[in-house]
C-alpha positions as CSV (number, residue, x, y, z in Angstrom):
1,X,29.1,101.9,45.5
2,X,31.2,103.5,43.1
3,X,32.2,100.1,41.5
4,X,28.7,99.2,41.2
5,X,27.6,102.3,39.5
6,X,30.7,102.0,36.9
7,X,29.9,98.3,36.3
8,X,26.2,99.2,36.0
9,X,27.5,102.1,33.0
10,X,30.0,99.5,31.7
11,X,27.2,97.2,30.9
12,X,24.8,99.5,30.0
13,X,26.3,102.0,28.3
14,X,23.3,102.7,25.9
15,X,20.8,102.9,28.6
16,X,19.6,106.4,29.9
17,X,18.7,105.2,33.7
18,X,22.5,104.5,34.7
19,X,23.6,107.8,33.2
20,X,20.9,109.2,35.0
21,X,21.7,107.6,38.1
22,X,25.1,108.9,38.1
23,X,24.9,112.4,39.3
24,X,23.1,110.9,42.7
25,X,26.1,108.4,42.7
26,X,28.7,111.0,42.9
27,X,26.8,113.2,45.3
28,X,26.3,110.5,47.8
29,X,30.0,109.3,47.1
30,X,31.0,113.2,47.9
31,X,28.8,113.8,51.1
32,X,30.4,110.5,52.0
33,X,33.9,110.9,51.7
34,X,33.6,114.7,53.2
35,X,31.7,113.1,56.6
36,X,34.3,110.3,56.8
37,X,37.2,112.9,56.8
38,X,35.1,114.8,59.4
39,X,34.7,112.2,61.7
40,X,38.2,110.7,61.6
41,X,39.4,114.4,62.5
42,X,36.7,115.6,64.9
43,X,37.1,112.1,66.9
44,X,41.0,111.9,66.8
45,X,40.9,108.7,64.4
46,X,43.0,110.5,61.2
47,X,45.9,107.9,60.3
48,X,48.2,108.1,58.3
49,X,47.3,104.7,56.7
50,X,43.6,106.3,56.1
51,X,45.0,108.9,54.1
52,X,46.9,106.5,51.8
53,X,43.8,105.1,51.5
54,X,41.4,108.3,51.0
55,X,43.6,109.4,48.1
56,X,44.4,105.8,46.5
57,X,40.3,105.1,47.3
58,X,39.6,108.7,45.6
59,X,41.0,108.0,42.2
60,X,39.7,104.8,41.4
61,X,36.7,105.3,42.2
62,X,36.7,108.1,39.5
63,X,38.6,106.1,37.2
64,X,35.3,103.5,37.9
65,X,32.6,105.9,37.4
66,X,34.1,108.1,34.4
67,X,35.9,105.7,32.4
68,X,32.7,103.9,30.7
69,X,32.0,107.2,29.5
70,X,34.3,106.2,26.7
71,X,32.2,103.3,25.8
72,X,29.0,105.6,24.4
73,X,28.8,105.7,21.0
74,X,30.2,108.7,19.7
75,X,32.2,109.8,22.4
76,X,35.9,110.3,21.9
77,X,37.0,106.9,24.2
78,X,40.8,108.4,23.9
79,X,40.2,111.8,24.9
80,X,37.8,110.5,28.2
81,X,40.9,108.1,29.0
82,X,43.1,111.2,28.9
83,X,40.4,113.3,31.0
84,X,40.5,110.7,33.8
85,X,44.5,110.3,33.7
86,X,44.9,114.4,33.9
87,X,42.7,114.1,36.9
88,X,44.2,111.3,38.3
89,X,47.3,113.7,37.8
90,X,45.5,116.2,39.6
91,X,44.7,114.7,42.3
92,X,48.1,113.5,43.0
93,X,50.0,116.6,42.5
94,X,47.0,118.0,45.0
95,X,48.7,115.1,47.4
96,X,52.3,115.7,46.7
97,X,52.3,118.6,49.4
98,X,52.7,116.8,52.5
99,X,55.3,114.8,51.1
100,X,57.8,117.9,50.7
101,X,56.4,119.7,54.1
102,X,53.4,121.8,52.4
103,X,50.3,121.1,52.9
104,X,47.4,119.1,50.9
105,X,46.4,121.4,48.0
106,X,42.7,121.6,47.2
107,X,43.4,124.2,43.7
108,X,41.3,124.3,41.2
109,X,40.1,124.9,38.4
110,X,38.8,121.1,38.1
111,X,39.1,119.6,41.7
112,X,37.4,116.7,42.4
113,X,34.1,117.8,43.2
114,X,34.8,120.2,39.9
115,X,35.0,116.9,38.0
116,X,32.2,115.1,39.4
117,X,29.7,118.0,38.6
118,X,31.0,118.1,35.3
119,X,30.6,114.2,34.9
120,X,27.4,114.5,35.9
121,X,26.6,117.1,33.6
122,X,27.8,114.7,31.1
123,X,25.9,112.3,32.0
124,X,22.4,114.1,32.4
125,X,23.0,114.8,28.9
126,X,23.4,111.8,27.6
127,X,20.4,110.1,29.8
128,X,18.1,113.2,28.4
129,X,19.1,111.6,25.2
130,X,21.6,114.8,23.3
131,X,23.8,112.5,21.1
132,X,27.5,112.6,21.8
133,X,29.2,114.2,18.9
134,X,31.3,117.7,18.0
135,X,30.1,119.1,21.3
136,X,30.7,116.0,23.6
137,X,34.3,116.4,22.1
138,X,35.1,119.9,22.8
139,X,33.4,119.5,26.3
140,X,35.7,117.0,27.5
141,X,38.6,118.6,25.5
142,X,37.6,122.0,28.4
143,X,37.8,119.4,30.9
144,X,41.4,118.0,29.7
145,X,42.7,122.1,29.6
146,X,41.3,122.9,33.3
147,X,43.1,119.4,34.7
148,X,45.9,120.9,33.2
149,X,45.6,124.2,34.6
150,X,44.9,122.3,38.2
151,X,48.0,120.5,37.8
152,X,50.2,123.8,37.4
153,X,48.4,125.3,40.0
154,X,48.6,122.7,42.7
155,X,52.2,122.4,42.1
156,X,52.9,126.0,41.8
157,X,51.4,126.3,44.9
158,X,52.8,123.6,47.0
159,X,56.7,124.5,45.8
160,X,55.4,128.2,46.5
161,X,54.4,126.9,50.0
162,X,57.4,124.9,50.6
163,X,60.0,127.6,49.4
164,X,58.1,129.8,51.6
165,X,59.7,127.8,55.3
């Protein structure tokens, strides 16, 4: 699904329906990935080889859905990259827990659900038709210093956590 949608952008990144499509796409995505983590705990079925996967599945299919944001006219396409990478960052230092004995940390500012509201946001805006310019800059520039602010927070937390055994 989340391929699709990012194609669908990709190809049509001057259209309004895609971008308008989006925010459903990341909801569904969400309500998705939440049940399937429900169900593989509640039924006994969590693996370790469907947690490499949830994680590894997790991040492309954000890099998928918010990369062609870089190919509207008039959006920054360098600063979007480096939005998607922080998260991507994010996300992994959110992972990095288990790895060292801590658990899976969830911190925010900007966690995943964080930056698919935000995304969406985005992307309302630019189906409603408000043309990307100063403002679309310093939004996603918000977005890049709350990534940041997840990163030190996850890790903080998870050497915090560790340290604390």
């Amino acid at each position: 699904m989340s391929a699709a949608q990012g194609a669908w952008l990709a190809f049509q990144p001057g259209a309004a329906l895609p971008w308008l499509v989006l925010p459903v796409t990341l909801f569904v995505r969400m309500a998705l990935n939440a049940i399937d983590g429900l169900m593989a705990k509640e039924h006994g079925q969590a693996s370790t080889s469907g947690a490499v996967l949830n994680e590894l599945s997790d991040v492309i299919a954000d890099a998928m859905l918010y990369l062609p944001f870089a190919l509207i006219p008039g959006i920054d396409g360098s600063l979007v990259a480096t939005v998607v990478v922080a998260g991507i960052i994010a996300e992994m230092a959110g992972a990095l827990g288990p790895l060292i004995k801590a658990p899976r940390r969830y911190d925010g500012p900007l966690g995943k659900s964080d930056r698919a509201f935000a995304f969406g946001l985005l992307a309302v805006l630019v189906g409603i038709g408000f043309a990307p310019g100063s403002w679309s800059s310093v939004y996603l520039a918000i977005l890049l210093a709350l990534s940041a602010v997840t990163v030190v927070n996850r890790a903080r937390a998870i050497v915090a956590e560790s340290s604390a055994e």
